[in-house]
HTML snippet that shows the backbone in 3Dmol.js (N, CA, C, O; Angstrom):
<script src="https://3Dmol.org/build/3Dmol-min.js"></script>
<div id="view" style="width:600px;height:400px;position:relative"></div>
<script>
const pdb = `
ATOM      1  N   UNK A   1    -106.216 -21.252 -33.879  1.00  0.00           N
ATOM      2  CA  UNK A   1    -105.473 -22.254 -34.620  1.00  0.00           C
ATOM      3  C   UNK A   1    -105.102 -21.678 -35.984  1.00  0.00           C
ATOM      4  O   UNK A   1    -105.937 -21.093 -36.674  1.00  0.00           O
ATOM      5  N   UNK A   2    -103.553 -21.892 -36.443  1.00  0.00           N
ATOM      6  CA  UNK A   2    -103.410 -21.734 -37.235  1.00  0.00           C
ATOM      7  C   UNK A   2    -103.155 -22.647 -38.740  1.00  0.00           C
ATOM      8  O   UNK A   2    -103.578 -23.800 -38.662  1.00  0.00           O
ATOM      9  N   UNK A   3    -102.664 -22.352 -39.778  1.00  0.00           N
ATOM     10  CA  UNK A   3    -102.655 -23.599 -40.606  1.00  0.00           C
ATOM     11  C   UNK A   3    -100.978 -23.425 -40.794  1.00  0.00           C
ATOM     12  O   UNK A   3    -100.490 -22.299 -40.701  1.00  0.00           O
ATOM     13  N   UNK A   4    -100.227 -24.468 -41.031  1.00  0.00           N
ATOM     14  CA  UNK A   4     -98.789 -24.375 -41.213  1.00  0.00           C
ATOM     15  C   UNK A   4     -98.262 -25.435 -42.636  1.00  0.00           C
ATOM     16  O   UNK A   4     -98.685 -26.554 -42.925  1.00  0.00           O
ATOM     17  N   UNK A   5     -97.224 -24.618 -43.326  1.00  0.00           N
ATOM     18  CA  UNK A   5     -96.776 -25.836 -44.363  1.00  0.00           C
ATOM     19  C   UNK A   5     -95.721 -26.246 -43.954  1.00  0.00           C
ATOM     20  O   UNK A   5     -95.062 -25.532 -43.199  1.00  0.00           O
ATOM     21  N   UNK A   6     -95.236 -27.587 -44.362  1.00  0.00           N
ATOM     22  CA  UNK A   6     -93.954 -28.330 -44.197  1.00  0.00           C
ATOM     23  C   UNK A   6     -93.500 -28.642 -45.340  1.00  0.00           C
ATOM     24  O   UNK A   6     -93.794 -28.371 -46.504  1.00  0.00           O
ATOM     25  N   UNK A   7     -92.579 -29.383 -44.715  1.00  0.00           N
ATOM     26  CA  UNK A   7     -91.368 -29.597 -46.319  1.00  0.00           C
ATOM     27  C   UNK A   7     -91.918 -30.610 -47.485  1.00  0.00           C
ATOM     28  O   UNK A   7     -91.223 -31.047 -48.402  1.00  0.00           O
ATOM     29  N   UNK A   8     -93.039 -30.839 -47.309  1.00  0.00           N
ATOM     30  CA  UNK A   8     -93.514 -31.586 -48.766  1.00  0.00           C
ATOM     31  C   UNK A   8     -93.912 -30.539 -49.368  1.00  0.00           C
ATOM     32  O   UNK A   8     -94.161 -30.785 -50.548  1.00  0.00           O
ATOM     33  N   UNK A   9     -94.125 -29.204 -49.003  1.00  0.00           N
ATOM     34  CA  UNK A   9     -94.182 -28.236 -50.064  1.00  0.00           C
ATOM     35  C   UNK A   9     -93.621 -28.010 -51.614  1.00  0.00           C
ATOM     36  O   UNK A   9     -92.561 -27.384 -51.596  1.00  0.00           O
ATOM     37  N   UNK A  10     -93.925 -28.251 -52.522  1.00  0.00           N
ATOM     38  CA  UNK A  10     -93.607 -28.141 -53.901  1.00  0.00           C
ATOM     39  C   UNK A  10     -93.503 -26.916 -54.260  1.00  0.00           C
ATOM     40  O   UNK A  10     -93.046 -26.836 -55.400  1.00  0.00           O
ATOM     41  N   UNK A  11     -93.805 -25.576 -53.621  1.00  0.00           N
ATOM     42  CA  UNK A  11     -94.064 -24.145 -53.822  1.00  0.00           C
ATOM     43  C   UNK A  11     -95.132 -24.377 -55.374  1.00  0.00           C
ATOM     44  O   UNK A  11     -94.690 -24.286 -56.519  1.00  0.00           O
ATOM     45  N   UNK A  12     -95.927 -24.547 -55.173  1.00  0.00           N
ATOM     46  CA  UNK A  12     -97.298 -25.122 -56.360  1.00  0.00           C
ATOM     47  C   UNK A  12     -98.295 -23.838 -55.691  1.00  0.00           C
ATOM     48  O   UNK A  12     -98.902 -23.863 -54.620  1.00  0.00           O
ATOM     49  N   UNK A  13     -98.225 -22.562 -56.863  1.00  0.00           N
ATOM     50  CA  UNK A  13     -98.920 -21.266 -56.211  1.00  0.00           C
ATOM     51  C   UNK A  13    -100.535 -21.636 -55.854  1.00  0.00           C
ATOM     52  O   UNK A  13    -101.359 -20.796 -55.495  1.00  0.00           O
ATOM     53  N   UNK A  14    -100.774 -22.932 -56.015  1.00  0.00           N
ATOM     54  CA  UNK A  14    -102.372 -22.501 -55.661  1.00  0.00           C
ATOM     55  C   UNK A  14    -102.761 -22.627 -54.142  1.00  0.00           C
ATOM     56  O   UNK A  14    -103.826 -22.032 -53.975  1.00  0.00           O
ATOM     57  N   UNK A  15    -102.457 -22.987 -53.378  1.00  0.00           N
ATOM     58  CA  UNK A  15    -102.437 -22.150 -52.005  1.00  0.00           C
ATOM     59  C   UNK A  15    -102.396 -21.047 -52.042  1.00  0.00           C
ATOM     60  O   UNK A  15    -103.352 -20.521 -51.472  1.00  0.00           O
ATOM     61  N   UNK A  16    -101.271 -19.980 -52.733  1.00  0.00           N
ATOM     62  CA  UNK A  16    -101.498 -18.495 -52.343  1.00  0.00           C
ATOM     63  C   UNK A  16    -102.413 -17.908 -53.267  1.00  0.00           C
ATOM     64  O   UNK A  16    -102.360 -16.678 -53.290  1.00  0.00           O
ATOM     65  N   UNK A  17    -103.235 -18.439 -54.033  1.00  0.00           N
ATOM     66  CA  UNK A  17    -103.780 -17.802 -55.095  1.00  0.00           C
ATOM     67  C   UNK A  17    -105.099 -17.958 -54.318  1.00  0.00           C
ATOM     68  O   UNK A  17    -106.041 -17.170 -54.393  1.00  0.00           O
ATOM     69  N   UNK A  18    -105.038 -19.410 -53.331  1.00  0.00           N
ATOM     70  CA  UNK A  18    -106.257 -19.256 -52.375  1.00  0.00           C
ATOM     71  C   UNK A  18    -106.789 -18.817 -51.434  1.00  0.00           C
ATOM     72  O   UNK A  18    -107.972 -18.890 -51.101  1.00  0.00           O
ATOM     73  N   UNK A  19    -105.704 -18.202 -50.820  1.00  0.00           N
ATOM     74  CA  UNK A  19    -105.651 -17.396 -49.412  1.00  0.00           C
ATOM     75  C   UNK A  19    -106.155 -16.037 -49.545  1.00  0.00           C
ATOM     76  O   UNK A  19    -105.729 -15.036 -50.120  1.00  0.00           O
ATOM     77  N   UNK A  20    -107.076 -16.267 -48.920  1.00  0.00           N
ATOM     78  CA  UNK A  20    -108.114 -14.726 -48.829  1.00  0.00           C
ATOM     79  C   UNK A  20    -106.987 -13.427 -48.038  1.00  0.00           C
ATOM     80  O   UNK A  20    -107.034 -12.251 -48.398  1.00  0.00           O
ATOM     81  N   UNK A  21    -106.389 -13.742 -47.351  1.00  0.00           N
ATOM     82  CA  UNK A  21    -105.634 -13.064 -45.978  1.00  0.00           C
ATOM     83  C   UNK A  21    -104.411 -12.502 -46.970  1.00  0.00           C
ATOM     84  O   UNK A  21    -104.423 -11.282 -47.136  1.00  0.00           O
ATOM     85  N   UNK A  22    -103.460 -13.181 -47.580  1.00  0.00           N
ATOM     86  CA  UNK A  22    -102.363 -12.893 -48.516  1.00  0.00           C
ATOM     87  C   UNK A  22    -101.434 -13.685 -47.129  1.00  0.00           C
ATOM     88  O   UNK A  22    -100.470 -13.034 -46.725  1.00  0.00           O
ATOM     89  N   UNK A  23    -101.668 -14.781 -46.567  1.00  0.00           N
ATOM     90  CA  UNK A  23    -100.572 -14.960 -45.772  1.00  0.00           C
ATOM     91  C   UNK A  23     -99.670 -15.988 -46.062  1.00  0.00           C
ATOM     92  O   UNK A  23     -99.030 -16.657 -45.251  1.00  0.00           O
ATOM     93  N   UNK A  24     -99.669 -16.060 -47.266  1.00  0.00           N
ATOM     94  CA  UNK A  24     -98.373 -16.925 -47.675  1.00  0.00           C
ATOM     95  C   UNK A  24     -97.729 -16.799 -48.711  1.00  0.00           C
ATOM     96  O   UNK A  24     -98.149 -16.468 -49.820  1.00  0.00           O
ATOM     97  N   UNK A  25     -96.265 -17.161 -48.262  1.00  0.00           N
ATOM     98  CA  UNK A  25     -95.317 -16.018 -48.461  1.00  0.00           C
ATOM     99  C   UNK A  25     -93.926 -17.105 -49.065  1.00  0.00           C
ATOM    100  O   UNK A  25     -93.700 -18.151 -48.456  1.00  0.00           O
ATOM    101  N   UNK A  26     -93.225 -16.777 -50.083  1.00  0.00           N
ATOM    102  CA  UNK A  26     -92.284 -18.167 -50.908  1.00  0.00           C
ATOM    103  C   UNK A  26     -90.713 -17.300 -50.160  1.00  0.00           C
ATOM    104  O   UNK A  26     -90.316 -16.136 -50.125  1.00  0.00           O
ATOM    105  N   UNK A  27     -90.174 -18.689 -49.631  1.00  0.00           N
ATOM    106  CA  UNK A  27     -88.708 -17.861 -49.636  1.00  0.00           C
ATOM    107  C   UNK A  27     -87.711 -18.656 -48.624  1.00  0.00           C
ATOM    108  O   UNK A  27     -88.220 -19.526 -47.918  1.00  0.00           O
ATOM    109  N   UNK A  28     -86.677 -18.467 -48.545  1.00  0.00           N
ATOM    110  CA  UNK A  28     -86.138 -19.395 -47.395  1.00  0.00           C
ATOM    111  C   UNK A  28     -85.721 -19.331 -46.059  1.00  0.00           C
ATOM    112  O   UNK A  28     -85.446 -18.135 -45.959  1.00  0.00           O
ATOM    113  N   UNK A  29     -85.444 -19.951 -44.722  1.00  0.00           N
ATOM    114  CA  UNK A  29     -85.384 -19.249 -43.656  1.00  0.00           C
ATOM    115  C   UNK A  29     -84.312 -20.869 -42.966  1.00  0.00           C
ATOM    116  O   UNK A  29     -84.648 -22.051 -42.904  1.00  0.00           O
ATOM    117  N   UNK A  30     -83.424 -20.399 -42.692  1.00  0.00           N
ATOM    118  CA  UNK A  30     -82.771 -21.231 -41.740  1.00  0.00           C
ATOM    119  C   UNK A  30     -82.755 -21.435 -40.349  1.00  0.00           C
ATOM    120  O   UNK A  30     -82.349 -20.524 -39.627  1.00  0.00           O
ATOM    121  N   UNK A  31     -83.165 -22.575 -39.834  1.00  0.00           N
ATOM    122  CA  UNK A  31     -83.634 -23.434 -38.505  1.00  0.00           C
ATOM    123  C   UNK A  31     -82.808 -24.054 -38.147  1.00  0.00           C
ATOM    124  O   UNK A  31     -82.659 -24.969 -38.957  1.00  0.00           O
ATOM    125  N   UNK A  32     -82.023 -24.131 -37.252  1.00  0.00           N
ATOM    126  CA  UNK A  32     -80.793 -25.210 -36.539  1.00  0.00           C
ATOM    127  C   UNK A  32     -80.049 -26.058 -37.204  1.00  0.00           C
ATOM    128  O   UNK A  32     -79.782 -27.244 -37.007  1.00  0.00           O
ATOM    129  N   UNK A  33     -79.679 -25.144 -38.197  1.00  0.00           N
ATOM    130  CA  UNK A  33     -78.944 -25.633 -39.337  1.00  0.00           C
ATOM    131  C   UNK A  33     -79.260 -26.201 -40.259  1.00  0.00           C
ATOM    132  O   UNK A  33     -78.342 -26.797 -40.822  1.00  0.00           O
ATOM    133  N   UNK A  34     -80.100 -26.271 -40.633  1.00  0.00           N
ATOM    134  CA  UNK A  34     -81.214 -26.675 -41.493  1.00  0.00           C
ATOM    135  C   UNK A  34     -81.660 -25.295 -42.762  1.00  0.00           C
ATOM    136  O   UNK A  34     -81.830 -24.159 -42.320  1.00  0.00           O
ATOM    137  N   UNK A  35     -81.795 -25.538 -44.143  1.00  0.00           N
ATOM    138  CA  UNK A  35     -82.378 -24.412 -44.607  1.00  0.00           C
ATOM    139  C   UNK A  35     -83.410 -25.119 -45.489  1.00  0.00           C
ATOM    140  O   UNK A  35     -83.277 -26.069 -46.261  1.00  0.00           O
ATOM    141  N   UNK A  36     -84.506 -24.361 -45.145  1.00  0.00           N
ATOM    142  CA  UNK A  36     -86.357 -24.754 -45.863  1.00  0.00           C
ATOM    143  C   UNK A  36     -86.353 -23.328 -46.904  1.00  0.00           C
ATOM    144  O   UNK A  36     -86.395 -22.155 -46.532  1.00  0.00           O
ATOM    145  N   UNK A  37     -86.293 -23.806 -48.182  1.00  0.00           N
ATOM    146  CA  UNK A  37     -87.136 -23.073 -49.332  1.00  0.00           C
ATOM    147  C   UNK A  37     -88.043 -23.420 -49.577  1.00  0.00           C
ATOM    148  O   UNK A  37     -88.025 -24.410 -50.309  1.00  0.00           O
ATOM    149  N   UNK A  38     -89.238 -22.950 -49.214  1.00  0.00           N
ATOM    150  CA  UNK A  38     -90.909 -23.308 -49.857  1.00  0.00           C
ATOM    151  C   UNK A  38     -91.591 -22.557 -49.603  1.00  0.00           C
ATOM    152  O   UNK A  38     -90.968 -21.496 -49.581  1.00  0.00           O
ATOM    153  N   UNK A  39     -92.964 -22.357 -49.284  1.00  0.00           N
ATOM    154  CA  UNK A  39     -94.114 -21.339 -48.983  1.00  0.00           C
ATOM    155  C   UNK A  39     -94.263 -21.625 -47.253  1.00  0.00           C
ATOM    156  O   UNK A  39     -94.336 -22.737 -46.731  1.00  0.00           O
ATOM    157  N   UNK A  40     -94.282 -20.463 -46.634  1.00  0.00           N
ATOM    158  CA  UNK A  40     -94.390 -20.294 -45.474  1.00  0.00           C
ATOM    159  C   UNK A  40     -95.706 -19.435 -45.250  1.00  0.00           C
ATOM    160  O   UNK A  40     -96.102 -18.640 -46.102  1.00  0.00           O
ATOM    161  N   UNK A  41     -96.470 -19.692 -43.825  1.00  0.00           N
ATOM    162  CA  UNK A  41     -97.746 -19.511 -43.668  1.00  0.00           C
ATOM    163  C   UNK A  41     -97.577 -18.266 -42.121  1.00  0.00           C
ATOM    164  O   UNK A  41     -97.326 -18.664 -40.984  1.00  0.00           O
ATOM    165  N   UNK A  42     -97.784 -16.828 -42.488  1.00  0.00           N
ATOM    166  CA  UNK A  42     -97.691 -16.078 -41.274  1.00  0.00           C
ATOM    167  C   UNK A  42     -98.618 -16.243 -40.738  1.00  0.00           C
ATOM    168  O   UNK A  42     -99.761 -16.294 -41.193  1.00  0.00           O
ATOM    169  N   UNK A  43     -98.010 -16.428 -38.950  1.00  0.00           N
ATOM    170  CA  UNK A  43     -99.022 -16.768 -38.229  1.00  0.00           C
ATOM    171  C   UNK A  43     -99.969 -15.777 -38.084  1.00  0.00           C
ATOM    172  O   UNK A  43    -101.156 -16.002 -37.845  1.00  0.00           O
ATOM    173  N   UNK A  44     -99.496 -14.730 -38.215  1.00  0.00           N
ATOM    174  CA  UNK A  44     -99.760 -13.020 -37.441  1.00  0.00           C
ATOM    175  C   UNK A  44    -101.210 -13.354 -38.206  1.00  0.00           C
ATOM    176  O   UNK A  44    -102.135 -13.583 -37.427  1.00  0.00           O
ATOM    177  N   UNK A  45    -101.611 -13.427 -40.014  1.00  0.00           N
ATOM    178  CA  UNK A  45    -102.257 -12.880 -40.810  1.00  0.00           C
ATOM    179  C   UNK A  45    -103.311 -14.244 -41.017  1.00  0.00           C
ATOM    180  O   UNK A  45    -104.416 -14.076 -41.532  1.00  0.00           O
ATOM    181  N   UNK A  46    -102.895 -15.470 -40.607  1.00  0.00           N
ATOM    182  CA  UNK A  46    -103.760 -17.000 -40.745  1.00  0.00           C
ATOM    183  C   UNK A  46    -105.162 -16.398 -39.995  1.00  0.00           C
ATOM    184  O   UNK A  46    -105.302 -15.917 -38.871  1.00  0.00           O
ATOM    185  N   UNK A  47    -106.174 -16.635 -41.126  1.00  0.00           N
ATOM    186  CA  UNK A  47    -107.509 -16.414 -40.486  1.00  0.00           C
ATOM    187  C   UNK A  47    -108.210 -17.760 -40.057  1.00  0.00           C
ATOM    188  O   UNK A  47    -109.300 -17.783 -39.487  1.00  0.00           O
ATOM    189  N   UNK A  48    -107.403 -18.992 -40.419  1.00  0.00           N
ATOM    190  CA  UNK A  48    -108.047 -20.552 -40.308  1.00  0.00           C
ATOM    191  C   UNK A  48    -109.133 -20.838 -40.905  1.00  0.00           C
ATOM    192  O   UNK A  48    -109.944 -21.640 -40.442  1.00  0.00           O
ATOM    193  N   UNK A  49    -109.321 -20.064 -42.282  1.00  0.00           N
ATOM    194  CA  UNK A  49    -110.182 -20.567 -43.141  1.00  0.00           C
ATOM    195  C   UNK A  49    -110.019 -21.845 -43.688  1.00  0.00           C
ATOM    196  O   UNK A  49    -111.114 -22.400 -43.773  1.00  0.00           O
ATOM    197  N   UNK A  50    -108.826 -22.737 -44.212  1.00  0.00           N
ATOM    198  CA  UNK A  50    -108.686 -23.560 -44.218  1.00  0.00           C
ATOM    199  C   UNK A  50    -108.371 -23.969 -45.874  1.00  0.00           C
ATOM    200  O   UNK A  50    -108.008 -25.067 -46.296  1.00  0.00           O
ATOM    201  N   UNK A  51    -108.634 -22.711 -46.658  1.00  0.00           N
ATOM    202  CA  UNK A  51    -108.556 -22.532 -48.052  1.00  0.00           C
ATOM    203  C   UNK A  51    -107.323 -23.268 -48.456  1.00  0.00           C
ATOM    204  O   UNK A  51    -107.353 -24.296 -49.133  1.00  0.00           O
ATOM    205  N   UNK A  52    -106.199 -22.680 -47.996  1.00  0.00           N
ATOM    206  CA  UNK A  52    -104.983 -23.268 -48.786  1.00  0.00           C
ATOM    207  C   UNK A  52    -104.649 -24.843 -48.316  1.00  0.00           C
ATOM    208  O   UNK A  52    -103.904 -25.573 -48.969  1.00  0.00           O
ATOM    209  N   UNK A  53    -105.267 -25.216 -47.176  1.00  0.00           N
ATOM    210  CA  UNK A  53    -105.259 -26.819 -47.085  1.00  0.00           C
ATOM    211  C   UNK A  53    -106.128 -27.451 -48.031  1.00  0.00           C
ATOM    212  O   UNK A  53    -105.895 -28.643 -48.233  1.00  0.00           O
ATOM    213  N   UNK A  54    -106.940 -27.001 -48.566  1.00  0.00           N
ATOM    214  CA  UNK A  54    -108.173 -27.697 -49.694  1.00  0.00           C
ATOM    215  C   UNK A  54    -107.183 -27.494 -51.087  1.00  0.00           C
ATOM    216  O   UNK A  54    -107.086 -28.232 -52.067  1.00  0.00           O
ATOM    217  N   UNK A  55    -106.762 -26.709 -50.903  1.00  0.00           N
ATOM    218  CA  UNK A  55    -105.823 -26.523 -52.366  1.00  0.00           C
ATOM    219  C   UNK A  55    -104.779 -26.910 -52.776  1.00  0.00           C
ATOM    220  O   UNK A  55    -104.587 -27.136 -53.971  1.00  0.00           O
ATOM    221  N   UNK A  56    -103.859 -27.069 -51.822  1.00  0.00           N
ATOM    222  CA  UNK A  56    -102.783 -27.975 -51.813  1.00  0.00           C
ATOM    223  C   UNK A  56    -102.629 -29.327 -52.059  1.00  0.00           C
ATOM    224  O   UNK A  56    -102.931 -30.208 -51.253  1.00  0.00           O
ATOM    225  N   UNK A  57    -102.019 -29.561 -53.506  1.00  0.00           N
ATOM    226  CA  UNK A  57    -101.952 -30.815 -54.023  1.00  0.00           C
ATOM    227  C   UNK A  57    -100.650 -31.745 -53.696  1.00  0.00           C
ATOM    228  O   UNK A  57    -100.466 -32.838 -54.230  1.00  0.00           O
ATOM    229  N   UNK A  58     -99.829 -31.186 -52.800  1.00  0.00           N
ATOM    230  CA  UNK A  58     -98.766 -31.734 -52.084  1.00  0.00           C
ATOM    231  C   UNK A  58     -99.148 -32.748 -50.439  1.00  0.00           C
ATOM    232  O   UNK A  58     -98.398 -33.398 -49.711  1.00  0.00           O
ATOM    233  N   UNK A  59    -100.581 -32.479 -50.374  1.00  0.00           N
ATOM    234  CA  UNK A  59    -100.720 -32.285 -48.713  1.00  0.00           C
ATOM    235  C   UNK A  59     -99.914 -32.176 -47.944  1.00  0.00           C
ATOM    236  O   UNK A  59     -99.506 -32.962 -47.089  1.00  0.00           O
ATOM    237  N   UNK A  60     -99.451 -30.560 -48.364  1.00  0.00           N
ATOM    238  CA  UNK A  60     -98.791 -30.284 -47.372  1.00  0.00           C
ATOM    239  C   UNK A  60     -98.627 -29.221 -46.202  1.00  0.00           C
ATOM    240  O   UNK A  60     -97.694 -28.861 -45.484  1.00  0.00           O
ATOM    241  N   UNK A  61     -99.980 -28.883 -46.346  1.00  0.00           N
ATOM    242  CA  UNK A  61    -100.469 -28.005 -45.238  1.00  0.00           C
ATOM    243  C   UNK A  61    -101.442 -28.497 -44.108  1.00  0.00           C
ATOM    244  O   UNK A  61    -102.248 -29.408 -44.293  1.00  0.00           O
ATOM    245  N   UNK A  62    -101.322 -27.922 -43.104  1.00  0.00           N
ATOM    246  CA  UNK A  62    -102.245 -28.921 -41.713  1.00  0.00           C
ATOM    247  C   UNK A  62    -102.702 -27.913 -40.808  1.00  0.00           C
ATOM    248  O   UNK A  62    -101.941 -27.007 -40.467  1.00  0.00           O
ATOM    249  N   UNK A  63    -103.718 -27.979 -40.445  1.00  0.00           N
ATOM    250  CA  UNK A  63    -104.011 -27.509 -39.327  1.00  0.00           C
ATOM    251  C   UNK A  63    -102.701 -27.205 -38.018  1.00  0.00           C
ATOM    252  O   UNK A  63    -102.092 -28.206 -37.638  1.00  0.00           O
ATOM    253  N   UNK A  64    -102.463 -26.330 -37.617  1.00  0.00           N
ATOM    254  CA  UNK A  64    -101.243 -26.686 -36.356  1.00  0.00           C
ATOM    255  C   UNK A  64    -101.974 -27.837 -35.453  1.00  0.00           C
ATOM    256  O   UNK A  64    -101.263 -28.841 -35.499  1.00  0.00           O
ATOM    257  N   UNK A  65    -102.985 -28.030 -34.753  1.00  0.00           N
ATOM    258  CA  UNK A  65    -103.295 -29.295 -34.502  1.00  0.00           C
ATOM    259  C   UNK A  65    -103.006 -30.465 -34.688  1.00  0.00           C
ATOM    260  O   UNK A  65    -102.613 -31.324 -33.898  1.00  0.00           O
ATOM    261  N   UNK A  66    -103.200 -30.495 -35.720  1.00  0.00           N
ATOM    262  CA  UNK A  66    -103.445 -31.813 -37.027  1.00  0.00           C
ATOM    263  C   UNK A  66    -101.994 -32.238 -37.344  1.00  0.00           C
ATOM    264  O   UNK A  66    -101.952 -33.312 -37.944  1.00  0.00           O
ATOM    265  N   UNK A  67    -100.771 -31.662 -37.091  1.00  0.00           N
ATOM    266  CA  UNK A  67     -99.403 -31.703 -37.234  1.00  0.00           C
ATOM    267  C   UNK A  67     -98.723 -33.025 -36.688  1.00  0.00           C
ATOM    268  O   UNK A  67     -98.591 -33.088 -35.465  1.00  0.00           O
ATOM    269  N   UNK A  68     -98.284 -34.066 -37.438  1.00  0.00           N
ATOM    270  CA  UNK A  68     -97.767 -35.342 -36.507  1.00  0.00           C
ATOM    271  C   UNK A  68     -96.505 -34.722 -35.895  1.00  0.00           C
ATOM    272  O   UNK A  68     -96.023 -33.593 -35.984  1.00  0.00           O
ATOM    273  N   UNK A  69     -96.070 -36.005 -35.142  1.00  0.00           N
ATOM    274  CA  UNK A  69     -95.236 -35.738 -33.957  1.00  0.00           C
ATOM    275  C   UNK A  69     -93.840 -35.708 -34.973  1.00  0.00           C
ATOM    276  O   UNK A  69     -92.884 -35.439 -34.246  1.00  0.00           O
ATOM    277  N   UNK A  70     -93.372 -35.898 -36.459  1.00  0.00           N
ATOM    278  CA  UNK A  70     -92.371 -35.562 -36.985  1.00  0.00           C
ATOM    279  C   UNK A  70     -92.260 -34.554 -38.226  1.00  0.00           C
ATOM    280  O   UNK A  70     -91.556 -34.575 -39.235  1.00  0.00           O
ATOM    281  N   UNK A  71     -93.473 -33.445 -37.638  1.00  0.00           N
ATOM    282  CA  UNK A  71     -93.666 -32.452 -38.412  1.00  0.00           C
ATOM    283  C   UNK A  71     -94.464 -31.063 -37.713  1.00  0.00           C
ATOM    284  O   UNK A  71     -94.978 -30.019 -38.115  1.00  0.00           O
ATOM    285  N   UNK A  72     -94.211 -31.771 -36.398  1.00  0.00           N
ATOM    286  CA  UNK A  72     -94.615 -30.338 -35.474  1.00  0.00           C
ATOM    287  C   UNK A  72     -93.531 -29.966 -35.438  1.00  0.00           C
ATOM    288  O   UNK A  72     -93.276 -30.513 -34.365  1.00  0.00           O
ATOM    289  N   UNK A  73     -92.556 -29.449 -35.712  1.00  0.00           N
ATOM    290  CA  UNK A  73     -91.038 -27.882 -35.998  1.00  0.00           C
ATOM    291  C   UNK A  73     -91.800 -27.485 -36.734  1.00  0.00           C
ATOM    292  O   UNK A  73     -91.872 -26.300 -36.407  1.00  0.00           O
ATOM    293  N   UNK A  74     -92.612 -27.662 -37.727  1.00  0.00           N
ATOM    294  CA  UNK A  74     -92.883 -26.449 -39.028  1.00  0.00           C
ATOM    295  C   UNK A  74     -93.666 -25.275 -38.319  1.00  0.00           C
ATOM    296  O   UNK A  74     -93.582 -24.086 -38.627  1.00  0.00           O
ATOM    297  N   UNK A  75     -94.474 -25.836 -37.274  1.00  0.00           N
ATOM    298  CA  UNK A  75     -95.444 -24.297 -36.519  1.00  0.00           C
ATOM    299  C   UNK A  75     -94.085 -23.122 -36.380  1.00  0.00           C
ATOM    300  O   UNK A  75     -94.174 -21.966 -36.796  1.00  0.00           O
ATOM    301  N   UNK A  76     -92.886 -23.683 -35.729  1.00  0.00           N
ATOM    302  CA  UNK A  76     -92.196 -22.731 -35.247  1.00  0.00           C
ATOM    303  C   UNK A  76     -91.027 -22.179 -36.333  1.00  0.00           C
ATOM    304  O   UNK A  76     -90.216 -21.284 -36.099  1.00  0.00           O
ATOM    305  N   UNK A  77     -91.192 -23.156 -37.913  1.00  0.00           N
ATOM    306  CA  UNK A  77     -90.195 -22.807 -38.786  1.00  0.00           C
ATOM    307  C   UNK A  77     -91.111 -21.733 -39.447  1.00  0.00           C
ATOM    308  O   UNK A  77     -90.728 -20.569 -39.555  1.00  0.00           O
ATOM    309  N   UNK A  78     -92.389 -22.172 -39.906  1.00  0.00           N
ATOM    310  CA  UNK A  78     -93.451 -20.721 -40.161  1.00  0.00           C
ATOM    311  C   UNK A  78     -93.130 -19.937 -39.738  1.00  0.00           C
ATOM    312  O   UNK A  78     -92.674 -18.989 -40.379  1.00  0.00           O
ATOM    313  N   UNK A  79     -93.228 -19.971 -38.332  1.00  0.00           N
ATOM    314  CA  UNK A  79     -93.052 -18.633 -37.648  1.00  0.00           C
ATOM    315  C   UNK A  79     -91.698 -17.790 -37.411  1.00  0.00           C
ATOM    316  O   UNK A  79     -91.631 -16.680 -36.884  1.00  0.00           O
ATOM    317  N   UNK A  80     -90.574 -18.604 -37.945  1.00  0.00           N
ATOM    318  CA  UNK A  80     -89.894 -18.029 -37.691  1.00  0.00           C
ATOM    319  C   UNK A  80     -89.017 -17.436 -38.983  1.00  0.00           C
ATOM    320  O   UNK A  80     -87.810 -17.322 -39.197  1.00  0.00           O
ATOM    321  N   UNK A  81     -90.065 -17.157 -39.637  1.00  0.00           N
ATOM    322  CA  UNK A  81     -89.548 -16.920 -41.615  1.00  0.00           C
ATOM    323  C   UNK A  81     -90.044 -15.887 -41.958  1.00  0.00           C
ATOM    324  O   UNK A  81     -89.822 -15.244 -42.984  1.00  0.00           O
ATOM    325  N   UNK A  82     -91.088 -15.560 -40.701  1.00  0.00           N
ATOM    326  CA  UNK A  82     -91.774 -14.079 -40.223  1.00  0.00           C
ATOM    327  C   UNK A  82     -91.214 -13.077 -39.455  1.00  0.00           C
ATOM    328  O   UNK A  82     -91.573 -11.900 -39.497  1.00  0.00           O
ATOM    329  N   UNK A  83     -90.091 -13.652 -38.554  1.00  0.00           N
ATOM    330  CA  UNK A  83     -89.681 -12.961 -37.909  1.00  0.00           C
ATOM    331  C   UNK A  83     -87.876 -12.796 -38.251  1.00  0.00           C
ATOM    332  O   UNK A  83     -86.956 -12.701 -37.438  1.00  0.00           O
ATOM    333  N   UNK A  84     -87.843 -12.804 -39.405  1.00  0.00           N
ATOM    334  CA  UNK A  84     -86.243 -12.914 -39.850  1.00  0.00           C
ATOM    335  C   UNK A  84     -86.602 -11.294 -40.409  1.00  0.00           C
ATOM    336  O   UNK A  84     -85.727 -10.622 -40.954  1.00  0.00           O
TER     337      UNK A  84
END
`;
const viewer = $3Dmol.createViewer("view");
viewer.addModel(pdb, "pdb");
viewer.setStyle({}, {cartoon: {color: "spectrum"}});
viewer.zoomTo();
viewer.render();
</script>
């Protein structure tokens, strides 16, 4: 399991200042016409410590689990901001 952010992201560095791994990463990536600027979470490098969800004062990071049913796209917008 990984952890993923969505668009309540504020890009507020203390998530990445918390991430032991360095896996999050600020920048933008366009999705089905759609374009997300905020902090994105590589899946490749997520160890599921859970750090940058405790730190995030947006709540806007989740478990991929934990993802409701109008914010599960972000697993695959993460992932795909990695592979651009």
């Amino acid at each position: 399991m990984v952890y993923v952010i969505t668009s309540a992201c504020a890009k507020d560095e203390l998530c990445v200042d918390g991430c032991p791994e360095e896996a999050i990463s600020s920048g933008t990536v366009t999705v089905d016409g759609t374009t997300y600027d905020q902090f994105f979470i590589d899946p490749a490098k997520c160890s599921d410590c859970g750090s940058c969800e405790a730190t995030c004062p947006e709540t806007a990071i989740f478990a991929e689990d934990d993802l409701e049913s109008d914010t599960k796209q972000f697993k695959a917008i993460n992932a795909a901001f990695f592979k651009q």
